[in-house]
N, CA, C and O atoms as a CHARMM CRD file, in Angstrom:
* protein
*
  368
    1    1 UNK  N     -5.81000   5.55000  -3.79900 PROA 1      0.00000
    2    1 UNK  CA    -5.34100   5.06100  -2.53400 PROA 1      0.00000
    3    1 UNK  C     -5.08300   6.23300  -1.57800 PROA 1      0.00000
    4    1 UNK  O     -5.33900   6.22700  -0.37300 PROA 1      0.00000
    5    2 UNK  N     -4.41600   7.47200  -2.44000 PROA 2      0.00000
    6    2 UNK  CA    -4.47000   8.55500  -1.54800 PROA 2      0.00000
    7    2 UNK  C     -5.47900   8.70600  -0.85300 PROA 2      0.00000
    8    2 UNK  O     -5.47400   8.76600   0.37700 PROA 2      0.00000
    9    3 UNK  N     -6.31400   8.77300  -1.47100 PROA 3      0.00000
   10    3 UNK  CA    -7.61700  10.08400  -1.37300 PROA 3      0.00000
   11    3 UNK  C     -8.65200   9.05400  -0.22800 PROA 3      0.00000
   12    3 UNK  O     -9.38500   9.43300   0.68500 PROA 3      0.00000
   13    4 UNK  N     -8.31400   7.48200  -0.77500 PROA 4      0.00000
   14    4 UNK  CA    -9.43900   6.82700   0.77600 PROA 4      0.00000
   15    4 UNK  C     -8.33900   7.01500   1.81500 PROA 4      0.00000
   16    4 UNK  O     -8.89800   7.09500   2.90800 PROA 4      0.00000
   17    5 UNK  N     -7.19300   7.10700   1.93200 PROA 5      0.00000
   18    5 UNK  CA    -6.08000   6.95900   3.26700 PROA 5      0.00000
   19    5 UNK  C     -6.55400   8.79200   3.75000 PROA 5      0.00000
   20    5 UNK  O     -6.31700   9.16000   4.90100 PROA 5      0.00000
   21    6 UNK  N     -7.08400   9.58400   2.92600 PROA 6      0.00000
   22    6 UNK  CA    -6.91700  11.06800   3.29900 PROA 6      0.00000
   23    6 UNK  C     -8.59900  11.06200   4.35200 PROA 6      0.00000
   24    6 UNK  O     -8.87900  11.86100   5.24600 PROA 6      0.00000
   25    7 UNK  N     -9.47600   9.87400   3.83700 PROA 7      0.00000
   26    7 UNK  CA   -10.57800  10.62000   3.90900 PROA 7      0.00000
   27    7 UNK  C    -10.95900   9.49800   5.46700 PROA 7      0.00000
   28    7 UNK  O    -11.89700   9.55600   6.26200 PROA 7      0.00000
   29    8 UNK  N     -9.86500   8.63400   5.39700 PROA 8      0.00000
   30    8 UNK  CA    -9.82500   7.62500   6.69600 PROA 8      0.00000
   31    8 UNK  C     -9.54800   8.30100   7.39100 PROA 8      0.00000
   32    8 UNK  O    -10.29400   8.33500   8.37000 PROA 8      0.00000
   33    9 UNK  N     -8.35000   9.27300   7.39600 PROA 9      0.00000
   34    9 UNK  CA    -7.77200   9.57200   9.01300 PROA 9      0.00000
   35    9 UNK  C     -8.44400  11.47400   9.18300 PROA 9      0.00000
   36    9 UNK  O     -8.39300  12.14600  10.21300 PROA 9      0.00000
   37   10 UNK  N     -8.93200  11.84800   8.02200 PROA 10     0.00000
   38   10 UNK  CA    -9.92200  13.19500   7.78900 PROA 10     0.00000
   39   10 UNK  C     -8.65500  14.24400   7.75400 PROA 10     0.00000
   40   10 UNK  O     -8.78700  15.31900   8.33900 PROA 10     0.00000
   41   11 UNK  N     -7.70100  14.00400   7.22500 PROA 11     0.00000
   42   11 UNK  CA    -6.45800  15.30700   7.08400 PROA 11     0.00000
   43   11 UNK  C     -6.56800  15.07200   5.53100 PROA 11     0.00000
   44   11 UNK  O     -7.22000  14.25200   4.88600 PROA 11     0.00000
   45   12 UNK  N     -5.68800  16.09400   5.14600 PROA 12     0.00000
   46   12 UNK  CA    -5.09300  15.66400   3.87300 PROA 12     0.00000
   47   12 UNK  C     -3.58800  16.34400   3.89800 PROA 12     0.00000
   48   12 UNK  O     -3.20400  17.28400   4.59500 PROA 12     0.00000
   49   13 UNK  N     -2.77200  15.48800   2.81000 PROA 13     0.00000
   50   13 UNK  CA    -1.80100  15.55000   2.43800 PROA 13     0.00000
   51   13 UNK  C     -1.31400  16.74300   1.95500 PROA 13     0.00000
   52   13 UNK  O     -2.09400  17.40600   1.27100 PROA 13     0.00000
   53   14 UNK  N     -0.29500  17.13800   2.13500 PROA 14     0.00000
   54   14 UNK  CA     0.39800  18.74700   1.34800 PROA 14     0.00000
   55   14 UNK  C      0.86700  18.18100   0.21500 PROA 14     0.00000
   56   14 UNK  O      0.48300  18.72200  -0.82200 PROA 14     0.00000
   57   15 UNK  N      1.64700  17.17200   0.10000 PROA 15     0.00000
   58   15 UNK  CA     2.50700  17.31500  -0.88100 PROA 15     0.00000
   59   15 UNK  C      1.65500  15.44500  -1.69800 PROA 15     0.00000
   60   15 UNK  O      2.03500  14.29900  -1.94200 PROA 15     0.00000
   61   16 UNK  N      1.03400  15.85600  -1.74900 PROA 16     0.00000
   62   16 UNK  CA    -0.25000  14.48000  -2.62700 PROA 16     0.00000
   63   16 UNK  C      0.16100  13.79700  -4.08000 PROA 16     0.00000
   64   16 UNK  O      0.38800  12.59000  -4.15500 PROA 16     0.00000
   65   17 UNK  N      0.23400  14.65700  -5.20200 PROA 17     0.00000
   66   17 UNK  CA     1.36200  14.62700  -6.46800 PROA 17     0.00000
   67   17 UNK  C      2.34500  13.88100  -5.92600 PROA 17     0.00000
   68   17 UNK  O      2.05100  12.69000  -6.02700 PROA 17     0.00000
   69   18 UNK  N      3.53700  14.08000  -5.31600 PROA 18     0.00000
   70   18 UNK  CA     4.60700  13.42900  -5.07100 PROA 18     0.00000
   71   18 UNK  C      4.43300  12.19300  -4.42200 PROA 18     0.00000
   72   18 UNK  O      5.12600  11.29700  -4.90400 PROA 18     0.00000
   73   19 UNK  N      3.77400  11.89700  -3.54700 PROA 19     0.00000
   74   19 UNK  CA     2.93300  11.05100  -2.40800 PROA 19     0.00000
   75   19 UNK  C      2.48900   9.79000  -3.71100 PROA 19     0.00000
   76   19 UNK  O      2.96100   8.65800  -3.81200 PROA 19     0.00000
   77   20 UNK  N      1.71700  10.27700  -4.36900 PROA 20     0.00000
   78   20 UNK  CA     0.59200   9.36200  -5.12900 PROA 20     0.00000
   79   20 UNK  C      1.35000   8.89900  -6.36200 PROA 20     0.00000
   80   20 UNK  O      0.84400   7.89900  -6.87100 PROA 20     0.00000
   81   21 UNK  N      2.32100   9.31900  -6.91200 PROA 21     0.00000
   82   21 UNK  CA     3.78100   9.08500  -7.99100 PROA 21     0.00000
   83   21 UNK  C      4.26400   7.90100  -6.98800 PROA 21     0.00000
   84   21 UNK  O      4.13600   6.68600  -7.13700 PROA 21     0.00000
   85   22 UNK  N      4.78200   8.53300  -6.05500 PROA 22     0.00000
   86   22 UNK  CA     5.85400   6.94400  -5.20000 PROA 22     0.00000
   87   22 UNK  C      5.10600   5.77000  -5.07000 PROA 22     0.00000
   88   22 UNK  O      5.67000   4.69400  -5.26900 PROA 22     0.00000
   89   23 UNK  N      3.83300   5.81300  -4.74400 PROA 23     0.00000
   90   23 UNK  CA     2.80200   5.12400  -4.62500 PROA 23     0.00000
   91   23 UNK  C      2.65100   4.37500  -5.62400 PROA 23     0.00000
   92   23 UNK  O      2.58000   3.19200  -5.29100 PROA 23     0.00000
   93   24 UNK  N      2.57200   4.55300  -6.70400 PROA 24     0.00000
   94   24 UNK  CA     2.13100   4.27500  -8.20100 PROA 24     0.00000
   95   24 UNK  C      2.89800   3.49700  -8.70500 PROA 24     0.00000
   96   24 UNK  O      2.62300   2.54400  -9.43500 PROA 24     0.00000
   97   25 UNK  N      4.38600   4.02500  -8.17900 PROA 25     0.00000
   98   25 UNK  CA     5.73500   3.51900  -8.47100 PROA 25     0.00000
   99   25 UNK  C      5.65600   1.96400  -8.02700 PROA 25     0.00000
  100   25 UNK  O      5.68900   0.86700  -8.58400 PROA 25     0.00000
  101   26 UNK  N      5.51800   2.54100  -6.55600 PROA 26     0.00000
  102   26 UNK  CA     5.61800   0.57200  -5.83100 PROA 26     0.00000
  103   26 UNK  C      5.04900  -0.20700  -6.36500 PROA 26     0.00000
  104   26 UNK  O      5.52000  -1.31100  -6.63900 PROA 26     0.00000
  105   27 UNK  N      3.60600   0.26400  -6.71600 PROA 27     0.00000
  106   27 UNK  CA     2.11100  -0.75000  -7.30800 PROA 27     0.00000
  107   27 UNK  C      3.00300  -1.57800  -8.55700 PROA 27     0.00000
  108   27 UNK  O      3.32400  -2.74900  -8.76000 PROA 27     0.00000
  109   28 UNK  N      3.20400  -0.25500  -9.26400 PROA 28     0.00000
  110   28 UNK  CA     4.26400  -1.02500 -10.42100 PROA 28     0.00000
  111   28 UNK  C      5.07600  -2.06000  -9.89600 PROA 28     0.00000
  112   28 UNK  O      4.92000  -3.25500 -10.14800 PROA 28     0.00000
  113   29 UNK  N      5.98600  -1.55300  -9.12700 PROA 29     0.00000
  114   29 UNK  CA     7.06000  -2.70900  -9.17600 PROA 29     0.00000
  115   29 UNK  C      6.70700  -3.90800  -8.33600 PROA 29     0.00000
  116   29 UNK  O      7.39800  -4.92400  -8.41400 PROA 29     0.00000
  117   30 UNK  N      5.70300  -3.84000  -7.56700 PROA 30     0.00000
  118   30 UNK  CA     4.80700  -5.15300  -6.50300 PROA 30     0.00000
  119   30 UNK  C      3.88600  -6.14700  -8.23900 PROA 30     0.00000
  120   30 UNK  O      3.93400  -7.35300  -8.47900 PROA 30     0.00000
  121   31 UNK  N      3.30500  -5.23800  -8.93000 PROA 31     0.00000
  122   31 UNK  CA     2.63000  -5.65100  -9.69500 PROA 31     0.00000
  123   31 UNK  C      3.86100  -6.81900 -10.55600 PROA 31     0.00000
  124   31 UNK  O      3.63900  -8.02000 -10.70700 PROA 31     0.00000
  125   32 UNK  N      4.95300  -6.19900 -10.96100 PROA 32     0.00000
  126   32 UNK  CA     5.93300  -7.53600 -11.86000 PROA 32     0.00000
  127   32 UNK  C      6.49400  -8.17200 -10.83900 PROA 32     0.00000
  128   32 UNK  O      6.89400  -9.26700 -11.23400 PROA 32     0.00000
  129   33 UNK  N      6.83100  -7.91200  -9.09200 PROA 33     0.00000
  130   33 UNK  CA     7.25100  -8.66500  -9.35400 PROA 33     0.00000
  131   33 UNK  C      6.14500 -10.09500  -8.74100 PROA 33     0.00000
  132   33 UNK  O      6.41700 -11.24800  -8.40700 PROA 33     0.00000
  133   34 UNK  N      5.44400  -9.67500  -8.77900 PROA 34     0.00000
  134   34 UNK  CA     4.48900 -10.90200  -8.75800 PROA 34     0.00000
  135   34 UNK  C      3.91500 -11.45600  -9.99900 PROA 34     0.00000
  136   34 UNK  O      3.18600 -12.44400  -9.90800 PROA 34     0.00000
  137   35 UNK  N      4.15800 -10.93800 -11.12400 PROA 35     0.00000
  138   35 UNK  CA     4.06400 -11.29800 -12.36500 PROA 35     0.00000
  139   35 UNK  C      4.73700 -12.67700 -12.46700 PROA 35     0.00000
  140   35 UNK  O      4.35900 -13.81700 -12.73400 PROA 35     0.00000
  141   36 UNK  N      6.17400 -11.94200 -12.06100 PROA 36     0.00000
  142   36 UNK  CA     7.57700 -12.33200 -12.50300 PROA 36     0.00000
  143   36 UNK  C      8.17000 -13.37600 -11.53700 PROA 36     0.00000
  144   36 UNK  O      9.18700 -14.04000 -11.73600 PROA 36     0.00000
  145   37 UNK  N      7.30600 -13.41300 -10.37800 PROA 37     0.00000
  146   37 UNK  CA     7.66600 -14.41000  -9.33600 PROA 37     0.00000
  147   37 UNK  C      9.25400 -14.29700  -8.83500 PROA 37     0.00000
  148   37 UNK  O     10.11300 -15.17800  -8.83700 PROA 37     0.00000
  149   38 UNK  N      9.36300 -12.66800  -8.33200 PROA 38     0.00000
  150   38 UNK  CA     9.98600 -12.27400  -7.96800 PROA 38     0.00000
  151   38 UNK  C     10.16400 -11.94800  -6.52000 PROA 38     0.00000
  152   38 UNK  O      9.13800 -11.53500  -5.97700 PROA 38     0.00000
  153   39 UNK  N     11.60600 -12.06900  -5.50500 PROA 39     0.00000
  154   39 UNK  CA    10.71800 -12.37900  -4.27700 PROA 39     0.00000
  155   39 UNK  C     12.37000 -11.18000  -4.07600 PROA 39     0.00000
  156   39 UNK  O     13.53000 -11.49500  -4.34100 PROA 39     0.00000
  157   40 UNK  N     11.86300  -9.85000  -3.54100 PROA 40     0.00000
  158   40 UNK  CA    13.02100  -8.90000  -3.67600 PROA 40     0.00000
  159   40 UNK  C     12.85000  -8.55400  -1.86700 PROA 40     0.00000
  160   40 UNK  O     11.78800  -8.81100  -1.30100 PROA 40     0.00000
  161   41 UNK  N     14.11300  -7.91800  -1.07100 PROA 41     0.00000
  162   41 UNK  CA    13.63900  -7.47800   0.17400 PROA 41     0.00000
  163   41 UNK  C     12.91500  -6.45500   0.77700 PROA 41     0.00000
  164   41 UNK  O     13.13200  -5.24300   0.77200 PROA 41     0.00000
  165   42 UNK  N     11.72400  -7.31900   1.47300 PROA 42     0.00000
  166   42 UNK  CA    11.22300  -5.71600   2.01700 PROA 42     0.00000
  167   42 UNK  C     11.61200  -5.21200   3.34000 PROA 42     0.00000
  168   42 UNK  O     12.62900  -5.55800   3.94100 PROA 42     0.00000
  169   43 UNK  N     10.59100  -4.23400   3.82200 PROA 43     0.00000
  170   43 UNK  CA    10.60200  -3.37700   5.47100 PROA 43     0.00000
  171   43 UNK  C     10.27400  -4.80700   5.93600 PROA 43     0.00000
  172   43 UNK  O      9.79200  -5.69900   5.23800 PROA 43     0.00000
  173   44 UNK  N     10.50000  -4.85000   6.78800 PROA 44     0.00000
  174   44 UNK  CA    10.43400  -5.62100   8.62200 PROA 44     0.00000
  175   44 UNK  C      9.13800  -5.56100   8.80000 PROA 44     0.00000
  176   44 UNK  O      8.96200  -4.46100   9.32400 PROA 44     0.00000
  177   45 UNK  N      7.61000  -6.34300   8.61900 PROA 45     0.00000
  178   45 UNK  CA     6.97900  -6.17000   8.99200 PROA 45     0.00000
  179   45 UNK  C      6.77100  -5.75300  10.83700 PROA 45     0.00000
  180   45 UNK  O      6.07300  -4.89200  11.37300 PROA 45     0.00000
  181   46 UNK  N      7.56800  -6.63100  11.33400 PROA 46     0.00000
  182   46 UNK  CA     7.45300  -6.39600  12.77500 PROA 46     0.00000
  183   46 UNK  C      7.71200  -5.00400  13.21600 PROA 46     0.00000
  184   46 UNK  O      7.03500  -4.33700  13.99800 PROA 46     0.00000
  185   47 UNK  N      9.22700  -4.53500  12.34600 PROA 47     0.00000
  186   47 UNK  CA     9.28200  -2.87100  12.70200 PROA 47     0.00000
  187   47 UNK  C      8.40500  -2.15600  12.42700 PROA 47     0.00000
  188   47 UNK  O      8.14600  -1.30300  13.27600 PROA 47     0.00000
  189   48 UNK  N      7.88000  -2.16600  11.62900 PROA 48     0.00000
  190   48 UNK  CA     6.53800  -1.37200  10.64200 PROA 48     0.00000
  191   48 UNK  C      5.14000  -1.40400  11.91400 PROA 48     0.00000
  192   48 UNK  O      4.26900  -0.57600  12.17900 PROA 48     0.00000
  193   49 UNK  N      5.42500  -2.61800  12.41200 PROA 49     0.00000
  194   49 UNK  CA     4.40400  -2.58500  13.15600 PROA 49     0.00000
  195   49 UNK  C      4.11600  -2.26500  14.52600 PROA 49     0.00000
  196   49 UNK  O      3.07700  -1.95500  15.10900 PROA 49     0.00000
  197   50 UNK  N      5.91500  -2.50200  15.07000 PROA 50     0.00000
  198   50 UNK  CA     6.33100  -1.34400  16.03000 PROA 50     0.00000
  199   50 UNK  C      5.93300  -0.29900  16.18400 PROA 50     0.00000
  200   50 UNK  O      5.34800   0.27400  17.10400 PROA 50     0.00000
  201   51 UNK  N      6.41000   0.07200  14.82900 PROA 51     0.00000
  202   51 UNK  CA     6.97000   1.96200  15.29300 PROA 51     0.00000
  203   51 UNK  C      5.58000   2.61200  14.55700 PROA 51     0.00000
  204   51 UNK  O      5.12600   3.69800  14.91700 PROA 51     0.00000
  205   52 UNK  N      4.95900   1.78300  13.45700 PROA 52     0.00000
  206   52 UNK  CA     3.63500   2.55800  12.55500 PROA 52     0.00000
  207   52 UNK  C      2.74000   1.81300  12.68100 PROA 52     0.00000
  208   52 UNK  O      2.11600   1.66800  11.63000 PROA 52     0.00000
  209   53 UNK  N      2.18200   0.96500  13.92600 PROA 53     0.00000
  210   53 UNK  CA     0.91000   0.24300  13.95300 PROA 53     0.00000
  211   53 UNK  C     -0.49700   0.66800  13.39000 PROA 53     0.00000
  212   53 UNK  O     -1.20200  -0.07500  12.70800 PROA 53     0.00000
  213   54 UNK  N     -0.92800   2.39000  13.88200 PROA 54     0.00000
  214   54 UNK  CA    -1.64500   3.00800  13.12500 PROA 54     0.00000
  215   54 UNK  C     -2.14400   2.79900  11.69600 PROA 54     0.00000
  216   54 UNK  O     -3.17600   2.41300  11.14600 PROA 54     0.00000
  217   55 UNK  N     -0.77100   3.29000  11.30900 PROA 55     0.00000
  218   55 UNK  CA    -0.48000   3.46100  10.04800 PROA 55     0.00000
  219   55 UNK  C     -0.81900   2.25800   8.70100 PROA 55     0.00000
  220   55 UNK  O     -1.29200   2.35800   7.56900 PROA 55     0.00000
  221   56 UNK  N     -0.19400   0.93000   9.68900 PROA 56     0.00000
  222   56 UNK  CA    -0.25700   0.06400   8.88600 PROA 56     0.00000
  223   56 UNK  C     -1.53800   0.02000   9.24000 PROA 56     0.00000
  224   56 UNK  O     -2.07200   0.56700   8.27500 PROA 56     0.00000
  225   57 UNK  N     -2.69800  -0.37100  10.25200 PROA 57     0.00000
  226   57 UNK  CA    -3.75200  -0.75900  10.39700 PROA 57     0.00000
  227   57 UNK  C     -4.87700   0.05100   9.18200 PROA 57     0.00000
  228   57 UNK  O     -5.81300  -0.46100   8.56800 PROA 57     0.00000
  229   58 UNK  N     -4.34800   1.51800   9.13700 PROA 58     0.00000
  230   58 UNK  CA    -5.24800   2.29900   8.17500 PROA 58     0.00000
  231   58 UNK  C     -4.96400   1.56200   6.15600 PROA 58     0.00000
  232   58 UNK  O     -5.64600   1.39500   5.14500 PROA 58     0.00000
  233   59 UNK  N     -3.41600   1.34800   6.65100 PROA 59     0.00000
  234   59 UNK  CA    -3.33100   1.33800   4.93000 PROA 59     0.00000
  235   59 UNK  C     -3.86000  -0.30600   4.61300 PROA 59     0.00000
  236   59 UNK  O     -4.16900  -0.51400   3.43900 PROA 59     0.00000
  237   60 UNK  N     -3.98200  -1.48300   5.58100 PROA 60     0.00000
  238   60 UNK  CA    -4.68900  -2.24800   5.58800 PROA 60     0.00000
  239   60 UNK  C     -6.16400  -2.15300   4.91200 PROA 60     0.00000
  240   60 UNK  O     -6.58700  -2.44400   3.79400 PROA 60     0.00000
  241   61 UNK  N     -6.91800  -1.47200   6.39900 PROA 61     0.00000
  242   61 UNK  CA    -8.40100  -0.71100   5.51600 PROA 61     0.00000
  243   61 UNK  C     -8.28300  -0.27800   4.25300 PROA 61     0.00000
  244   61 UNK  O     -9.27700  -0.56300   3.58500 PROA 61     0.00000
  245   62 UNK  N     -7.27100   0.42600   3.54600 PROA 62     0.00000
  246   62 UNK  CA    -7.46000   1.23800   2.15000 PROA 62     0.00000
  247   62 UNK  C     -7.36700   0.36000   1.32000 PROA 62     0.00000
  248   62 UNK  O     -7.93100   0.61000   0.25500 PROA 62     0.00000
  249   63 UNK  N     -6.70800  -0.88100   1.42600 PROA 63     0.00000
  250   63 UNK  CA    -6.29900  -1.70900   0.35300 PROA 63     0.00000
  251   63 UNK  C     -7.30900  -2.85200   0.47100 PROA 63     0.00000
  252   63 UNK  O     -7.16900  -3.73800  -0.37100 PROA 63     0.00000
  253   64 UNK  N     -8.50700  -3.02900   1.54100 PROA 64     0.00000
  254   64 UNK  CA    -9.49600  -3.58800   1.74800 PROA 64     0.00000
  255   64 UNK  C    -10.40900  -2.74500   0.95900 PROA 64     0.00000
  256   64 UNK  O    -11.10200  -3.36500   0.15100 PROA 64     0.00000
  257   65 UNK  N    -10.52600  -1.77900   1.00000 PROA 65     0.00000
  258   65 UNK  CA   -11.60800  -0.97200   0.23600 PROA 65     0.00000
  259   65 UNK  C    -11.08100  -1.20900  -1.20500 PROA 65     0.00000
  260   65 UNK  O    -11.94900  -1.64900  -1.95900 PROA 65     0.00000
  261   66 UNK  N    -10.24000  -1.07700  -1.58600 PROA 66     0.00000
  262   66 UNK  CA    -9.70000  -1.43100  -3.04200 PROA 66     0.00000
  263   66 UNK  C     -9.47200  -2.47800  -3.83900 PROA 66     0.00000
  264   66 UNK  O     -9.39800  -2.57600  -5.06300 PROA 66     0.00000
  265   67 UNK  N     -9.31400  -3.69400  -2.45500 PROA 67     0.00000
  266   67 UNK  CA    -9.93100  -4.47500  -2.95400 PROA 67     0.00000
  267   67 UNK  C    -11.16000  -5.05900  -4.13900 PROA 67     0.00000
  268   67 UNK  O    -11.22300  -5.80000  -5.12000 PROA 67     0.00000
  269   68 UNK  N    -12.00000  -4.21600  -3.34300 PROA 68     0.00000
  270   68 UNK  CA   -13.49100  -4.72700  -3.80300 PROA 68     0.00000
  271   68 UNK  C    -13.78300  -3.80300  -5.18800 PROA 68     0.00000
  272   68 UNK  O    -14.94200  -3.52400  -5.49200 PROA 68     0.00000
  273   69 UNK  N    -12.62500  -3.34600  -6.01000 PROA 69     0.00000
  274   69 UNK  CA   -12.39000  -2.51400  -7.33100 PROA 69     0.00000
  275   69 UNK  C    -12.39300  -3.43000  -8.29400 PROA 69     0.00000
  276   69 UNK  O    -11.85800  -4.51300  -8.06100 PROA 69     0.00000
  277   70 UNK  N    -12.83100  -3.24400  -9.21400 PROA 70     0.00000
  278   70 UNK  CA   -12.70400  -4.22300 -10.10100 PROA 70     0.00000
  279   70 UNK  C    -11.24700  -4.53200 -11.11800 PROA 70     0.00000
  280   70 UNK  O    -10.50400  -5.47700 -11.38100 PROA 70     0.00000
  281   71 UNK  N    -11.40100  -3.10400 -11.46400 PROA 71     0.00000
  282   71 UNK  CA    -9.46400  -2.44700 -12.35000 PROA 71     0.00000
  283   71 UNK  C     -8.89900  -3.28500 -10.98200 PROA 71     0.00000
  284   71 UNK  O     -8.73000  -4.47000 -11.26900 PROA 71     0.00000
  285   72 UNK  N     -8.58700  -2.99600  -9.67100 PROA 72     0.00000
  286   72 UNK  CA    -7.71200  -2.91500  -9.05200 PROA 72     0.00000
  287   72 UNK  C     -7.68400  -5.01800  -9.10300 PROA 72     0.00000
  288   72 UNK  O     -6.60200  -5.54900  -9.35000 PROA 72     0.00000
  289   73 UNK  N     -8.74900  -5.78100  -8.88700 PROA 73     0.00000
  290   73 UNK  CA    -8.66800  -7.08800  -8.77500 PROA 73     0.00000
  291   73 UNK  C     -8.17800  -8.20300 -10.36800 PROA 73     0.00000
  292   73 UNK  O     -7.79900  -9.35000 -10.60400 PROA 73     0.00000
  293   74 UNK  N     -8.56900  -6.69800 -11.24300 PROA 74     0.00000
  294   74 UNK  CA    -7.94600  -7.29700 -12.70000 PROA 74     0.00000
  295   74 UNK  C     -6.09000  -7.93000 -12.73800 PROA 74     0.00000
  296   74 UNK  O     -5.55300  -9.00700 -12.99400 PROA 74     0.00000
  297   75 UNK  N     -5.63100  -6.59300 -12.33900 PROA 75     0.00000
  298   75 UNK  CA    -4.21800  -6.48500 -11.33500 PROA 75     0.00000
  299   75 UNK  C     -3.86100  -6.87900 -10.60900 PROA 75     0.00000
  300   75 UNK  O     -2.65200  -7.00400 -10.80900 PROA 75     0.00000
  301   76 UNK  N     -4.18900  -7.32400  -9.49900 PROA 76     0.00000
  302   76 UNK  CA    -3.78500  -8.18200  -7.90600 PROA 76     0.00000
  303   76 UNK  C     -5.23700  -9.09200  -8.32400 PROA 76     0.00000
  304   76 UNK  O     -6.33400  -8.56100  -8.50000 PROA 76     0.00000
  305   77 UNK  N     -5.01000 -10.29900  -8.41300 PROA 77     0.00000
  306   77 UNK  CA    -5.96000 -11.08700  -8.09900 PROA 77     0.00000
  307   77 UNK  C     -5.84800 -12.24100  -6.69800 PROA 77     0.00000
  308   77 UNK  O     -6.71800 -13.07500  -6.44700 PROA 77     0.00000
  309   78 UNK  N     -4.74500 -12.07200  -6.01000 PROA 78     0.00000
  310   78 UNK  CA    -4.55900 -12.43700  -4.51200 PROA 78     0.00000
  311   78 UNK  C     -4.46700 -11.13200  -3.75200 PROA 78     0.00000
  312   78 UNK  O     -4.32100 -10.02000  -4.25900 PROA 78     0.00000
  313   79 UNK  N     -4.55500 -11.37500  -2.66300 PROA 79     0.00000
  314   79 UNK  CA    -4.37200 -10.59300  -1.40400 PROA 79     0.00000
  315   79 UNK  C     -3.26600 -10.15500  -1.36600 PROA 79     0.00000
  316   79 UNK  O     -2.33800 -10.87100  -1.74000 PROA 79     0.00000
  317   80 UNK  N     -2.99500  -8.63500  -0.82900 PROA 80     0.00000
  318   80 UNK  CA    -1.31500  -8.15900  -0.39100 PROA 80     0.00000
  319   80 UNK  C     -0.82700  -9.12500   1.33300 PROA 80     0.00000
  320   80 UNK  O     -1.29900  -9.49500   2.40800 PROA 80     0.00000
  321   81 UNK  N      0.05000  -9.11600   0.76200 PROA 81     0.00000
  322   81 UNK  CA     0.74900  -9.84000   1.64000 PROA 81     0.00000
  323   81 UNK  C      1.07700  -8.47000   2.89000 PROA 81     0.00000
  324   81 UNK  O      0.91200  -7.26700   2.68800 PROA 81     0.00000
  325   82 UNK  N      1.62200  -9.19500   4.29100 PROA 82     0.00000
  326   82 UNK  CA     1.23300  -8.26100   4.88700 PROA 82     0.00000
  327   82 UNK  C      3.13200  -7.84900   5.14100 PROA 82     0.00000
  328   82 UNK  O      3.73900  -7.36800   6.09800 PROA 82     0.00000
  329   83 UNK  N      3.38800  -8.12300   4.34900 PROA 83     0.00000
  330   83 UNK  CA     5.28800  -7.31800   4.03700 PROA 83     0.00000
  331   83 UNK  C      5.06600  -6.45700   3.40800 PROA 83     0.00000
  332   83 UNK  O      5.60000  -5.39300   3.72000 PROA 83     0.00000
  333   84 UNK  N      3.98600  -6.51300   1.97200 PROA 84     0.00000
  334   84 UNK  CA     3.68900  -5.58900   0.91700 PROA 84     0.00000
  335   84 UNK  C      2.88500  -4.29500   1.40900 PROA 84     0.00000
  336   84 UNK  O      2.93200  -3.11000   1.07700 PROA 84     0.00000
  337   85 UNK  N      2.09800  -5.04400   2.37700 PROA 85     0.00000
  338   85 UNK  CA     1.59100  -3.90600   2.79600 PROA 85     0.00000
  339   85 UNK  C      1.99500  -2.56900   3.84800 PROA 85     0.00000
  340   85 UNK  O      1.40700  -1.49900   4.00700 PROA 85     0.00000
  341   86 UNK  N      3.26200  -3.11500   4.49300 PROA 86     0.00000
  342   86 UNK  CA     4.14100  -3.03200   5.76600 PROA 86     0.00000
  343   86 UNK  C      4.96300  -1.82600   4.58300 PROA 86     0.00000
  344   86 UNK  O      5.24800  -0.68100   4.93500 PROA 86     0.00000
  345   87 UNK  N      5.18400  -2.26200   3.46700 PROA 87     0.00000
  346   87 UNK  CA     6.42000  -1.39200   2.90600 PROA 87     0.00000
  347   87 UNK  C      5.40100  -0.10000   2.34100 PROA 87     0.00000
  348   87 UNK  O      5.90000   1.02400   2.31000 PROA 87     0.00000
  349   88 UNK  N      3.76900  -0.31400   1.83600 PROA 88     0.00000
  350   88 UNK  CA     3.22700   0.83900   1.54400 PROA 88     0.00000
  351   88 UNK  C      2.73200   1.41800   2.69700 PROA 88     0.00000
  352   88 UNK  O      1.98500   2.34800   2.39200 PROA 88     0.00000
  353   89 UNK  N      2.81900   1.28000   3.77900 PROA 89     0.00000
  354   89 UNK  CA     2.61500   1.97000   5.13900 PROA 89     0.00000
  355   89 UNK  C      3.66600   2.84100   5.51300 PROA 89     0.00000
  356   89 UNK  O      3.49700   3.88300   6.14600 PROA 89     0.00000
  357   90 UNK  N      5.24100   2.20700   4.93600 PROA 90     0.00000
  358   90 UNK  CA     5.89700   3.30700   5.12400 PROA 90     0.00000
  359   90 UNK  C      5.91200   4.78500   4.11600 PROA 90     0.00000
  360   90 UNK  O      6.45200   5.86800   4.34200 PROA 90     0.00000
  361   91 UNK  N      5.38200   4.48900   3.35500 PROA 91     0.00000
  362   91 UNK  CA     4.82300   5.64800   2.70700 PROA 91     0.00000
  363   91 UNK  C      4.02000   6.92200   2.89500 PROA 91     0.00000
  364   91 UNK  O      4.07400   8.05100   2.40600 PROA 91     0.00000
  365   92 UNK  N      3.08900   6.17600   3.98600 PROA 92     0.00000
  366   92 UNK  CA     2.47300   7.74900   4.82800 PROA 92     0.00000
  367   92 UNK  C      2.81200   7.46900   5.99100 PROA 92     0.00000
  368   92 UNK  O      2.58900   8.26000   6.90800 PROA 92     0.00000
């Protein structure tokens, strides 16, 4: 997810390791609690979309491209919701 969000906006990240851990982290905990039919609070999509419209619009695209993964659709077999996606936008 890093590495298509790095190669979308053509920078890359300094600190990527740490970046791609938090990342990994959320997937985890988005992954049970949709297992688990767990409904916990997120970011404000509307703020997210305020203040990081960019942002969210790119991490949109990345999770469209990842979509079409196969590992990744084994795992999410619905669509991210666009709260879920609002809270991994605040991430970059």
């Amino acid at each position: 997810m890093v590495l298509l969000f790095e190669k979308l906006i053509g920078l890359e990240f300094r600190e990527k390791a740490a970046l791609t851990k938090h990342i990994q982290t959320y997937i985890k905990v988005l992954f049970y609690r949709r297992k688990f039919q767990m409904a916990l609070p997120a970011y404000s999509l509307q703020s997210v979309n305020q203040q990081f419209q960019k942002v969210f619009q790119l991490t949109e695209k990345v999770i469209q491209l990842l979509e079409q993964d196969k590992l990744f659709k084994t795992y999410f077999k619905s669509k991210f919701k666009n709260e879920e996606l609002a809270h991994l936008a605040v991430f970059f």
